[in-house]
C-alpha positions in Angstrom: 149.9 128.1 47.7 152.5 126.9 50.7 155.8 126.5 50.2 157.0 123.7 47.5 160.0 121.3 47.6 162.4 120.1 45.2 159.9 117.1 44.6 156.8 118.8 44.1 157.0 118.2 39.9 157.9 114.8 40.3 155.5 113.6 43.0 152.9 115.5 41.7 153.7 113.8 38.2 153.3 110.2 39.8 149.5 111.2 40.9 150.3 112.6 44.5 147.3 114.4 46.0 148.6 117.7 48.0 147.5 119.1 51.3 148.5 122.1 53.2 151.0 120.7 55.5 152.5 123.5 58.0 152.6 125.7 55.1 153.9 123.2 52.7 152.2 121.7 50.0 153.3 118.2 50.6 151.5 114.3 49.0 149.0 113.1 51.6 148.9 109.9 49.7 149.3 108.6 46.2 148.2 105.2 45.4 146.2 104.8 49.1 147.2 105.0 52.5 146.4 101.4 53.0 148.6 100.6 50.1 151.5 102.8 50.6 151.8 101.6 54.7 151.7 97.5 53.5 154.4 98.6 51.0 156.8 100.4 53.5 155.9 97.1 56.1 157.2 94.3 53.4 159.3 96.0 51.0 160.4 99.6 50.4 158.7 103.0 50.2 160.1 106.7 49.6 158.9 109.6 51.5 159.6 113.8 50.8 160.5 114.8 54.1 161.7 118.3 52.4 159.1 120.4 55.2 160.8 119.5 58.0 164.0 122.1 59.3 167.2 121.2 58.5 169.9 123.3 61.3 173.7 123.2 61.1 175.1 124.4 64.3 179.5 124.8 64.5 182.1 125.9 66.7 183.3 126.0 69.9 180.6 126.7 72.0 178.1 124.4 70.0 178.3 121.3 72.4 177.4 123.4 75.2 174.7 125.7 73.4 173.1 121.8 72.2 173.2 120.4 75.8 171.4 123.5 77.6 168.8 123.3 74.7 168.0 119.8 74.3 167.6 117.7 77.2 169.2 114.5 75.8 172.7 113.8 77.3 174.9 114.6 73.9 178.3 115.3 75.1 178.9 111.4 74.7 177.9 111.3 71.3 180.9 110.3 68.8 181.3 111.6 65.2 178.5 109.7 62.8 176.0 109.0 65.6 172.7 110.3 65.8 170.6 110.5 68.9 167.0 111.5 69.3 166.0 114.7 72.3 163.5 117.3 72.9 163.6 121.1 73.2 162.3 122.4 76.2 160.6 125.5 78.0 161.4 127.0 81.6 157.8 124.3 82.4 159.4 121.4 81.0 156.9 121.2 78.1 157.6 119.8 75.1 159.0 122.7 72.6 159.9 120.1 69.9 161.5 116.8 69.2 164.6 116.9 67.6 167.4 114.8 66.1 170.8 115.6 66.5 173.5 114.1 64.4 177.3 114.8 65.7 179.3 115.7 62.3 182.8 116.1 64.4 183.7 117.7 67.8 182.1 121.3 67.0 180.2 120.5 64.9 176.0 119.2 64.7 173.6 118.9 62.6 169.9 119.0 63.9 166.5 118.1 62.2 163.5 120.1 63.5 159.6 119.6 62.9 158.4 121.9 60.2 155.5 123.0 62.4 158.5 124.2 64.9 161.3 125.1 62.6 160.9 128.8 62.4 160.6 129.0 66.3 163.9 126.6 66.9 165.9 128.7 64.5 165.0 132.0 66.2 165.5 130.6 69.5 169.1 129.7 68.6 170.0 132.2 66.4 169.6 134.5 69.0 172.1 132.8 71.1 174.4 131.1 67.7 174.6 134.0 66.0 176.5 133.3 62.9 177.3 129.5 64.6 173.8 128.6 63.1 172.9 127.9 59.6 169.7 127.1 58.0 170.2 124.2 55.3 166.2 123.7 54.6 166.4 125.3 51.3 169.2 124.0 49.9 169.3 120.4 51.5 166.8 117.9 50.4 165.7 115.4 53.0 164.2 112.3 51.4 163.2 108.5 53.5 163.8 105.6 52.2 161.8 103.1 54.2 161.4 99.3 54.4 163.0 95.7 54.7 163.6 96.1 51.1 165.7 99.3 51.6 169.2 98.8 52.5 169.4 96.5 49.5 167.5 98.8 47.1 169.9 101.6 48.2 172.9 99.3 47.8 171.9 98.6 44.6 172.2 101.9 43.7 176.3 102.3 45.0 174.9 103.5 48.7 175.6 100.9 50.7 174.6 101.4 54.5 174.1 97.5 55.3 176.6 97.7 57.8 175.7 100.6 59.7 174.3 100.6 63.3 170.5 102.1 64.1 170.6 105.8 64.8 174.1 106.8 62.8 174.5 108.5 59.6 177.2 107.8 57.0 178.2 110.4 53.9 178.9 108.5 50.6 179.7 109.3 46.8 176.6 108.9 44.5 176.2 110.1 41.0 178.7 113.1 41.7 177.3 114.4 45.3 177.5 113.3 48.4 174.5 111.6 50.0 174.3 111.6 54.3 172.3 108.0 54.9 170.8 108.4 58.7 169.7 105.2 59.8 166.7 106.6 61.6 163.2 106.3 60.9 159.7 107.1 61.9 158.4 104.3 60.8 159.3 101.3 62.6 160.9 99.9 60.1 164.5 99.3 58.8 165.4 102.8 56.5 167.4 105.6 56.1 166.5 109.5 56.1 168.8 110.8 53.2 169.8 114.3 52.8 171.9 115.9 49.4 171.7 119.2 47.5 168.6 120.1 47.1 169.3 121.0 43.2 170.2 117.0 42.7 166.8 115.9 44.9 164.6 114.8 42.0 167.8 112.9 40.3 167.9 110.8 43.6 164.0 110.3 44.0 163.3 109.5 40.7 166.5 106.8 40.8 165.3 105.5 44.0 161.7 104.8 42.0 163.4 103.4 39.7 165.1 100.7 41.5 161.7 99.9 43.0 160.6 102.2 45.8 157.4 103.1 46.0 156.3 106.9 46.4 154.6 107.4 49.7 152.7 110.5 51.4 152.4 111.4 54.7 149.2 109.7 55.5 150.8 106.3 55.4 153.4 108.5 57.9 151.4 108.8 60.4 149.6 105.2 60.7 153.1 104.0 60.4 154.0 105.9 63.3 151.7 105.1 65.1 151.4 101.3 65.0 155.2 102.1 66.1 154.3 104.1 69.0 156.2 107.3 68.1 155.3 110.5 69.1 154.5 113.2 66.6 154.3 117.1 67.6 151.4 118.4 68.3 149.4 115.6 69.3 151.3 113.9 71.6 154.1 116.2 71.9 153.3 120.4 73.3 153.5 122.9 75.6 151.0 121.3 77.3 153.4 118.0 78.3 156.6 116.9 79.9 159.2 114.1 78.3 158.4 112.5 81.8 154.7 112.4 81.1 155.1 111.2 77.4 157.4 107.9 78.6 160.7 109.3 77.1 162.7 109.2 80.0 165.6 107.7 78.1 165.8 110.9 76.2 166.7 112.9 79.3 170.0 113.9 80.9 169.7 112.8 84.1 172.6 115.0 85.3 170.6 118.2 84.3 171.9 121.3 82.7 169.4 121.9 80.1 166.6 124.3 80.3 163.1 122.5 82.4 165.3 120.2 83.9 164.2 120.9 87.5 160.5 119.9 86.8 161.5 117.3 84.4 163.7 115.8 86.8 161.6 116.4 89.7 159.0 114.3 87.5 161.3 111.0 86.8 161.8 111.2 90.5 158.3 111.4 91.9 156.5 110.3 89.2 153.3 112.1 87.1 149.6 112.6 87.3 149.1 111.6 83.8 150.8 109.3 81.2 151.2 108.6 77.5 149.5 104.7 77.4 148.4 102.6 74.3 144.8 101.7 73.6 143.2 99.3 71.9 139.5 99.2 70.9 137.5 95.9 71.5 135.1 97.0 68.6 135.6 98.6 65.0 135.1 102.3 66.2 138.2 104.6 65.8 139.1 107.1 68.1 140.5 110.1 67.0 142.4 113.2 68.6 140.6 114.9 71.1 138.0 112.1 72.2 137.3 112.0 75.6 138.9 108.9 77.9 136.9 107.4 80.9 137.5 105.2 83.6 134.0 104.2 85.6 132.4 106.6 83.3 134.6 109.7 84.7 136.9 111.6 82.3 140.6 110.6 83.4 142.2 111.2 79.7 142.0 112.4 76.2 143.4 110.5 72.8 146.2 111.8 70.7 146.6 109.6 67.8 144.0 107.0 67.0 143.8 104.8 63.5 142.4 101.7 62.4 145.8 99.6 62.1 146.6 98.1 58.5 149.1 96.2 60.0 146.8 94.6 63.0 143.6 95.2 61.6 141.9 96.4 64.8 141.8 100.6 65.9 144.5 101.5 67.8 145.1 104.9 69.7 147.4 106.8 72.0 146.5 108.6 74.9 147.1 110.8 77.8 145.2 108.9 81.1 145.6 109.5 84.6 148.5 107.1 85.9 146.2 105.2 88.4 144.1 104.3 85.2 147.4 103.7 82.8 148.7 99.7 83.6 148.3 97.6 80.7 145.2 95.5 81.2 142.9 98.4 82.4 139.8 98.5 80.8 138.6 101.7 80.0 136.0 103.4 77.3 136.4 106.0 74.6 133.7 108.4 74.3 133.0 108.5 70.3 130.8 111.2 69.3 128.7 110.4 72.3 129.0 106.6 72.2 130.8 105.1 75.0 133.5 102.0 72.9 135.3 99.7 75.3 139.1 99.8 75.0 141.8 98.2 77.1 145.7 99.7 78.1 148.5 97.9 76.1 152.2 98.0 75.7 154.0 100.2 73.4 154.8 99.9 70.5 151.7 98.6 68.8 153.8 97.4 66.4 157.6 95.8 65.9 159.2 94.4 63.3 160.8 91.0 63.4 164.9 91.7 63.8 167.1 89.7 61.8 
């Protein structure tokens, strides 16, 4: 048995089937993955994100630790904004992807992949000390995902209407405080929530109630997908840079933080290999690990590949040489020893209609 959240009772009560999920016994899916990803495109769906690491770093010195170990430019950040970076090694590999929410001056609150969270925490204790704290047990981090959801949540006294994409608000609900993060991993409008963890089934089962739908982390990933994000371990190692992987935005172009010579060096000169969009001319899927070819010679291998609910054709992200990685370039996926005919396209897969 892996470790259990707050919401294990009440998603397990509403017919979630559990897999082992970094050491977490967390809902793959409940009513279908199908189902659960149409729900969270057109109207609202809720999501246990109570796995992933929740650190709280404060003081002095916690601006300067941050910038050194992320490689996003942060000193700019005002209080209530939230901005997405990457941890590092002395390579310039990916350690993990991060967000990083600015509470005050000194003070940071930073969201880690479950997968990574034990690592990240060591790594900065060492240098925090006390400056670090470790909120995953006793904060509950919930999504709340959809068009549907800022009304749903407003409904419910949280109003986060107004806020801007990538900023987190703290407001008064049923006696607690709940942080809204307008943030998301699922290309959607939503809000990552985060409260005591003793109040976390109150909140899920009131957000049910006002209509969302429970989701699991099946539906996660396609969703993710279809909106070209990366997820750790499959685009995102120690195998990769932030240059290689397209995220260039996410990088401090002044330096400072730990890889930044190769990562820098990278933006400048370019890479060997990219992070391009596939999609596959027939009804074949490709899947992590598949072999990519251009002229029938290996140039790549796929990250992430699904059939698309939202598009209805198989989608995939992969790593290609850069002379095979302009949109339009046809090349083939090798599935289980059948060559399938797939062509380079934009990312995302997916975008929702502003407005």
């Amino acid at each position: 048995m892996g470790h259990r959240t707050g919401l294990y009772e009440a998603q397990n009560a509403r017919g979630g089937r559990f897999i082992d999920f970094n050491g977490w016994d967390m809902p793959v899916q409940f009513a279908g993955i199908t189902a659960e990803h149409q729900t969270v495109r057109t109207a609202c769906g809720i999501f246990d994100l109570g796995h992933m690491g929740r650190l709280h770093l404060a003081g002095p010195h916690a601006l300067a630790l941050l910038e050194q170990q992320v490689c996003r430019p942060l000193r700019s950040m005002t209080p209530g904004q939230v901005r997405y970076g990457l941890v590092l090694a002395d390579d310039g590999t990916v350690e993990d992807d991060v967000l990083v929410s600015r509470e005050s001056e000194h003070a940071f609150h930073i969201v880690v992949n479950a997968g990574n969270h034990q690592k990240i925490r060591d790594r900065w204790q060492t240098l925090a000390g006390d400056s670090l704290t470790d909120l995953t047990a006793r904060q509950a981090m919930i999504a709340v995902q959809g068009p549907t959801s800022a009304a749903l949540l407003t409904g419910m006294g949280l109003d986060g209407g107004a806020m801007k994409y990538y900023s987190f608000l703290d407001l008064p609900w049923s006696g607690i405080t709940v942080r809204l993060s307008r943030t998301g991993y699922t290309g959607e409008n939503g809000f990552e929530c985060f409260l005591p963890a003793e109040h976390a089934a109150h909140f899920y089962e009131a957000v049910v109630a006002a209509g969302a739908v429970p989701c699991g982390l099946g539906c996660r990933d396609t969703l993710r997908l279809e909106a070209g994000m990366p997820l750790y371990g499959n685009e995102l190692d120690r195998t990769v840079t932030p240059a290689e992987a397209g995220l260039g935005f996410a990088i401090n172009k002044e330096g400072g933080f730990i890889g930044a010579d190769v990562v820098l060096r990278q933006l400048r000169d370019g890479t060997s290999k990219r992070l391009v969009g596939l999609r596959m001319t027939d009804k074949r899927v490709p899947r992590h690990g598949y072999p990519v070819l251009a002229n029938g010679q290996p140039v790549g291998v796929i990250t992430s590949g699904t059939l698309s609910p939202t598009l209805g054709f198989p989608i995939g992200m992969a790593y290609v040489a850069t002379a095979s990685s302009a949109v339009g370039t046809a090349l083939t996926v090798d599935i289980r020893g059948t060559p399938c005919i797939a062509e380079v396209v934009a990312l995302p897969f997916y975008k929702r209609a502003k407005g």
